[in-house]
Wavefront OBJ file of the C-alpha trace (Angstrom):
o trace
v 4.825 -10.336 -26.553
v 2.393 -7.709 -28.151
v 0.341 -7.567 -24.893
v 3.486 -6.983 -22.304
v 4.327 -4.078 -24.302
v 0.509 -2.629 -24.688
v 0.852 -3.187 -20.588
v 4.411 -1.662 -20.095
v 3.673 1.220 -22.267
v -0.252 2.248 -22.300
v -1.586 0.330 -19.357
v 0.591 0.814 -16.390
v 0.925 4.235 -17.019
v -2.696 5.102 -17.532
v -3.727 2.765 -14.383
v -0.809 2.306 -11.641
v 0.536 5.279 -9.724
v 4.070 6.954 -10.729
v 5.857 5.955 -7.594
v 4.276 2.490 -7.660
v 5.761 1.831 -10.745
v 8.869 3.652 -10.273
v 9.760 1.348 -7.077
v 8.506 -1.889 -7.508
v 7.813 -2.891 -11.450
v 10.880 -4.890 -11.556
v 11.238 -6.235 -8.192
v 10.534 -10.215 -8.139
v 7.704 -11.314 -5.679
v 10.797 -12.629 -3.181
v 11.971 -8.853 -3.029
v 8.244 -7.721 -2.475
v 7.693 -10.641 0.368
v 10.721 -9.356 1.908
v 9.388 -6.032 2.864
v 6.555 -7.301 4.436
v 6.264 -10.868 5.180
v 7.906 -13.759 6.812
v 9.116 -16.055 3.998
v 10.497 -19.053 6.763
v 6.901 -20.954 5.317
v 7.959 -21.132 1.913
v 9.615 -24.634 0.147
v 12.614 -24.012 -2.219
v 10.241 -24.492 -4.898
v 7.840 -21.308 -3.947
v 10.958 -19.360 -3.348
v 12.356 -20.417 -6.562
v 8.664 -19.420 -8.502
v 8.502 -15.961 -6.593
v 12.101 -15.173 -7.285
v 11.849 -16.018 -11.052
v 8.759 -13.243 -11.437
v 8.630 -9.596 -11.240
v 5.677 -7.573 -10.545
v 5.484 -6.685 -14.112
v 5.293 -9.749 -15.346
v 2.085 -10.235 -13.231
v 0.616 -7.292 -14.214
v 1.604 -7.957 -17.956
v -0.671 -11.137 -17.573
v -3.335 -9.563 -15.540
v -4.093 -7.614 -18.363
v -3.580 -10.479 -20.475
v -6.353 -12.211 -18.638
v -8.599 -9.170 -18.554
v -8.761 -8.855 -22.050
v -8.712 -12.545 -23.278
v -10.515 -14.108 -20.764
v -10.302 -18.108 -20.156
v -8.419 -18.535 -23.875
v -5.166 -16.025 -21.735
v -4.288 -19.122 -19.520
v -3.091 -21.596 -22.697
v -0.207 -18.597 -22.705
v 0.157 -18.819 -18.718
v 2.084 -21.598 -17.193
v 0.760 -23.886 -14.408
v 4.086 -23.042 -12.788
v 3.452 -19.447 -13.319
v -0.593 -19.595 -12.367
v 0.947 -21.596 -8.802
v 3.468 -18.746 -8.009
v 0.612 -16.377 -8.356
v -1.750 -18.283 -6.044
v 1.398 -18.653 -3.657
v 1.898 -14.715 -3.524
v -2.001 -14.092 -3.185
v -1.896 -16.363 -0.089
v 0.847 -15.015 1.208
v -0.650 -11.412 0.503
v -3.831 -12.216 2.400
v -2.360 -14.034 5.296
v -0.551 -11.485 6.110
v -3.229 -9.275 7.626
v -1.197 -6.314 9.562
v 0.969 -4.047 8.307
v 3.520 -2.086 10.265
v 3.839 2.223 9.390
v 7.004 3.263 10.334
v 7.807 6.171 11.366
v 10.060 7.267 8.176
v 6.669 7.194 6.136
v 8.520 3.847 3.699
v 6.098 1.847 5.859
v 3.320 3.821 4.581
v 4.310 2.706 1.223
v 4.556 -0.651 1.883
v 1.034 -1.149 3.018
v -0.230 0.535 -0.073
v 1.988 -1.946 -1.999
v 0.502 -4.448 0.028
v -3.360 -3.364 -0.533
v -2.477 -2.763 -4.324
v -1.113 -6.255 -5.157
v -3.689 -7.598 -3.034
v -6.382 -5.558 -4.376
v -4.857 -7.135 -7.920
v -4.681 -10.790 -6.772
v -8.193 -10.579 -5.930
v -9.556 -9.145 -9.137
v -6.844 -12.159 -11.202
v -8.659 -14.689 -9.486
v -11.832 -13.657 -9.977
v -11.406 -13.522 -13.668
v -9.294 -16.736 -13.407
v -12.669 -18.477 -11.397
v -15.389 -16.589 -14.196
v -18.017 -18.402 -16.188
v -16.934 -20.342 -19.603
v -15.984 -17.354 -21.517
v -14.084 -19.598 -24.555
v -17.154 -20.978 -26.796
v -19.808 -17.676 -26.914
v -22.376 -17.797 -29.525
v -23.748 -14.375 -31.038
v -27.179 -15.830 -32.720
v -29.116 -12.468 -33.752
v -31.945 -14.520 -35.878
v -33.518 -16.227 -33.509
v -33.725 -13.496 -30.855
v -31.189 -15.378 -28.693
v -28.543 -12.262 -28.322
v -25.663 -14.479 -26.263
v -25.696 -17.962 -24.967
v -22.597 -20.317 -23.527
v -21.382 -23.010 -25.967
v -21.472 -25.504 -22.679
v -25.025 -24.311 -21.606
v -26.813 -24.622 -25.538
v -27.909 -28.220 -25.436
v -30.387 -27.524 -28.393
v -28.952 -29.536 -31.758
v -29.753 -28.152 -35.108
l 1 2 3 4 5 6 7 8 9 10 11 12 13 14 15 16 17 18 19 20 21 22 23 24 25 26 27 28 29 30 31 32 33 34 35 36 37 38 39 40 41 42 43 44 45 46 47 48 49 50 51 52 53 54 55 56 57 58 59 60 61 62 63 64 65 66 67 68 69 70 71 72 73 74 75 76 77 78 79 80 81 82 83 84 85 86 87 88 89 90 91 92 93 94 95 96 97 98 99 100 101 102 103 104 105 106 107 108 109 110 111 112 113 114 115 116 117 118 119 120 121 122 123 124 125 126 127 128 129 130 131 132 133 134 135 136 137 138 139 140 141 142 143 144 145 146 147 148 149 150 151 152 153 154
C-alpha cells in the first residue's frame, strides 16, 4: 500500500520520536497491553484482534484516515476498526501509570499518553462530519456545502 510506505518512510519519521519508533513500531497491541495493563478482561477474540496488529499498522491507517477522510474506512476492516476501539478503551481505562525506578517506566507512560493521545485524535476523525460528497460551487457564491445538507434540486 502506497500510503503505509508514505507513513513508514516520510511520516513517522518527521512526526514520532526516534526511540518511540525504535521500540515499539512493530510490537502488536498484545505486547503494548502487556507493559501496562491487565489483559484478564479481554475474550479470545480481542486478544486474537490486538495480537494480529502492530503499532504501525495503526499508525499507517491513522494517516490513512487523516488524509482521506470518511472514503479511508472502505480500506479499514470492521474487524480492524473493533481492535482499535478495544485498545482505545483499554488505553483510557487504564488511568495510572507506574515510573519505576530504572526510568523504562518513564517510557511506558509516554507510550501510554502517545497512543492515547493518537486514539483520541482516530476517533475524532472517525466521528467527523460527512466529508465523502463535498461540492465546490464557485458561481453562485456558495464556496463549500455537504452533499447530505444541499436539499436545493436544479
Amino acid at each position: 500500500m502506497h500510503l503505509q510506505a508514505l507513513a513508514k518512510w516520510r511520516f513517522i519519521p518527521r512526526e514520532w520520536p526516534q526511540d518511540f519508533r525504535e521500540q515499539v513500531l512493530n510490537m502488536s497491541f498484545l505486547e503494548i497491553t502487556a507493559l501496562f495493563n491487565n489483559d484478564s478482561q479481554l475474550s479470545k477474540a480481542q486478544r486474537q484482534g490486538l495480537q494480529a496488529k502492530t503499532v504501525l499498522d495503526f499508525i499507517a491507517d491513522f494517516y490513512l484516515v487523516r488524509n482521506a477522510g470518511t472514503l479511508a474506512f472502505a480500506d479499514i476492516s470492521q474487524a480492524t476498526q473493533q481492535t482499535y476501539q478495544t485498545m482505545a478503551n483499554l488505553l483510557n481505562n487504564n488511568t495510572r501509570c507506574v515510573v519505576s525506578s530504572d526510568n523504562k517506566g518513564k517510557n511506558i507512560c509516554q507510550l501510554k499518553s502517545a497512543l492515547t493521545q493518537a486514539f483520541s485524535i482516530y476517533d475524532n476523525l472517525n466521528h467527523a462530519l460527512p466529508d465523502r460528497c463535498l461540492i465546490i460551487d464557485m458561481s453562485e457564491n456558495k464556496s463549500l456545502q455537504n452533499c447530505a445538507t444541499d436539499t436545493a434540486s436544479p
